[in-house]
N, C-alpha and C positions, 0 to 999 in steps of 0.2 A: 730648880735644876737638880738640886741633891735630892729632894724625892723622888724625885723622875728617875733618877740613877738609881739611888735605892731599891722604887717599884722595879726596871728594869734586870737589876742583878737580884732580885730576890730566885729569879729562875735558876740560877746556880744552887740551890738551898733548895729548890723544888724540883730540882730536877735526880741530883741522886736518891731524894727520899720517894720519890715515884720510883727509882729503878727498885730500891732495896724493900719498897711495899711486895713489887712484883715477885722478888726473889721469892720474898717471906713463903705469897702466895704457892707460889710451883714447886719450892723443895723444903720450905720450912727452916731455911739461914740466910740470913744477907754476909755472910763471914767471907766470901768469894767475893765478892766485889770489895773488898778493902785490900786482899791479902794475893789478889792477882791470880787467882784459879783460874785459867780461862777453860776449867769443866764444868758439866752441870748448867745447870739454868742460866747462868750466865752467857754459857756457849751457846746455848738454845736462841735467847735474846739477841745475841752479835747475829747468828746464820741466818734467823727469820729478816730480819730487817727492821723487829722492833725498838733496838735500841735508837737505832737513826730515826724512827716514824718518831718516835717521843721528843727527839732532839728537835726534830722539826716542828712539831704542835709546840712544847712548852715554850724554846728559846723564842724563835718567831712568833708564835702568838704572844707571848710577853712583850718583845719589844715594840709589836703593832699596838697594842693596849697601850703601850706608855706613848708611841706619837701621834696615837686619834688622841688622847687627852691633853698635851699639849703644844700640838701642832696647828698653825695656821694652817687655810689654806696655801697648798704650794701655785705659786704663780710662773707661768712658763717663760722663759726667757724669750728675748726678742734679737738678742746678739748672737746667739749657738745656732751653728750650723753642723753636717756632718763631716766638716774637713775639722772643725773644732773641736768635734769628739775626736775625730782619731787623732789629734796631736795629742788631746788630753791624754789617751789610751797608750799612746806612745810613750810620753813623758812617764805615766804609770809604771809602765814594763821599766822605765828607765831606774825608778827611784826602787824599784822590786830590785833589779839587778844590784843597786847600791845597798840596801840594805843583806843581800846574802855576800857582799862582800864584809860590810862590818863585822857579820856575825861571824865567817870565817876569821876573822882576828880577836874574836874571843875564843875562837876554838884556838889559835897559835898561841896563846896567853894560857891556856889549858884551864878555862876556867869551869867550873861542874855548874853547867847551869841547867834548868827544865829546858825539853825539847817538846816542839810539835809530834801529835800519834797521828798515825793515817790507820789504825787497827779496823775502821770501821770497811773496810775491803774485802772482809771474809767472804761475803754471800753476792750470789746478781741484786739482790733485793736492797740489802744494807748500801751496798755501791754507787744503785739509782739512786736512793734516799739521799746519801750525802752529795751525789752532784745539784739534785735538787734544790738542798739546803745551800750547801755551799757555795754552786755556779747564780742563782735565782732567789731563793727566799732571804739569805740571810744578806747580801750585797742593799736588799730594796730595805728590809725590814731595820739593821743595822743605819743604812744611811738616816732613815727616819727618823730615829733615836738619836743619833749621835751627832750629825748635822743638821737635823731638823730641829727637834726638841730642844737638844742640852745645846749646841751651837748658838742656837735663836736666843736661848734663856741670858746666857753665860755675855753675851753679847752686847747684854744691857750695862757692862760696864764696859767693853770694847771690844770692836770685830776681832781684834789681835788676841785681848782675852778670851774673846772666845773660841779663838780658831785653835791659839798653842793650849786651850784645857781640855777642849772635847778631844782634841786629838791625844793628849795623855792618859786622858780616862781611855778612849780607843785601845790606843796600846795595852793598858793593863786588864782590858777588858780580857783579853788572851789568855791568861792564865800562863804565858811559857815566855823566855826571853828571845827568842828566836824571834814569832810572831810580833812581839813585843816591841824591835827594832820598825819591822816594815810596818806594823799598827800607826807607831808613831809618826813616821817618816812619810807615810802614805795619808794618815790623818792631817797632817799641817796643808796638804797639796789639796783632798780633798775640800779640807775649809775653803782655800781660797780662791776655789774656782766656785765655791755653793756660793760665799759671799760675792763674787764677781758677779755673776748672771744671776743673783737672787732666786736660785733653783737649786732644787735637788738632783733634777736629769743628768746632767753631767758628772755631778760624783756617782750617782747611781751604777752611769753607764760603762766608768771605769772601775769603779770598786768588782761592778761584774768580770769584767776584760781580765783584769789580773786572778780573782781567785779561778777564773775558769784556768788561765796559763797554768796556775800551782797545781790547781787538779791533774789536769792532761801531764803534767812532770811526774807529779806523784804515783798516777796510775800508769804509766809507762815502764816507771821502775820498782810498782809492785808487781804487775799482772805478765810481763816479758821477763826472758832470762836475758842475765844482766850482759850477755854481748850483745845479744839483739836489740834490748831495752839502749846500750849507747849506741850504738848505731842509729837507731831509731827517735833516739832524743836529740844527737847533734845537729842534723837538720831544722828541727822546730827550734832548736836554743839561738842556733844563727838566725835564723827568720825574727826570734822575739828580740836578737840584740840588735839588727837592723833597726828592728821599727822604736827602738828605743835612741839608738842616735840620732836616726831621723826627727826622731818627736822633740830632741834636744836643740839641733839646728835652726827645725822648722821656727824654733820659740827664739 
């Protein structure tokens, strides 16, 4: 399971040194990507949609390579229905709402912690890419790795060990405290509906449901002006906190 991880996050290590090749290539410095220029070749990168198409081949293709190699096959459940997805989906939205609560009380404590970037919004191109990535590739490709592989592995000392490590590793898999919170909080949920129904379908299908939500918030309140963007978001906020109690009750 620790070379899985390993192979896994090596993509973090392969993935700036592909951007800073690139750089090399078009203007002859990688010194803009450490030191925050967003002119130059960097700018070029973010507007084409190249920075996202990368994010998408390297991250996703690396975590696919680490769960064809130590993935069983996945066996389809015989208990999941789709009234069992949407409560899973619900409960999701639910433990999404609790965690941006905790993190709100590290902002009260004023603590300087890394945040989530949405920067990749620049261009129509970069946009699709990350809803791609983010709504679809990385939900299927991540669960594979992380409930597949290192879950399954980790497991061989106890479902319990293996639910609260993959979901740690999860969490710090993020790089930011923010994400970090719902990584974790959302990783223990996800373990133990995979170990429930011995699938991956249902983490899949929420791990999708919630990053799509974060997307559609995020893009609401970069691409609108910010009375329109509230306007426009308190309808969807009420609809996802419904189905979030709901999915509490239902349980």
């Amino acid at each position: 399971a620790g070379g899985g991880a390993l192979l896994g996050w090596s993509s973090q290590l392969l993935f700036p040194l592909t951007i800073m090749v690139l750089l090399l290539c078009m203007d002859g410095t990688a010194a803009s990507y450490f030191n925050g220029d967003q002119s130059g070749a960097i700018h070029t990168m973010e507007s084409s949609g190249i920075y996202m198409a990368l994010h998408c081949l390297i991250f996703g293709g690396m975590n696919t390579l680490v769960a064809w190699l130590g993935c069983r096959r996945i066996r389809q459940p015989t208990d999941f229905s789709g009234w069992k997805a949407f409560q899973y989906i619900c409960i999701g939205f639910a433990l999404q709402q609790l965690s941006v609560v905790l993190y709100a009380v590290t902002k009260l404590l004023h603590l300087e912690l890394p945040e989530a970037s949405f920067d990749y919004f620049q261009s129509t191109q970069s946009m699709l890419l990350a809803l791609l990535y983010t709504c679809v590739l990385a939900p299927v490709t991540e669960e594979l790795l992380f409930r597949g592989f290192l879950m399954k592995s980790l497991s061989a000392v106890s479902v319990r060990f293996g639910i609260v490590t993959s979901a740690l590793l999860f969490g710090l898999m993020h790089g930011n405290f923010q994400q970090f919170i719902l990584g974790f909080v959302m990783g223990l949920f996800l373990g133990k509906i995979v170990a429930r129904h011995n699938s991956l379908l249902p983490s899949i299908l929420v791990h999708m449901a919630v990053n799509t939500n974060s997307m559609v918030l995020s893009l609401l309140q970069e691409k609108l002006p910010e009375k329109v963007a509230n306007v426009g978001i308190l309808p969807f906020g009420m609809a996802v906190l419904a189905c979030s109690i709901s999915g509490v009750l239902c349980r």
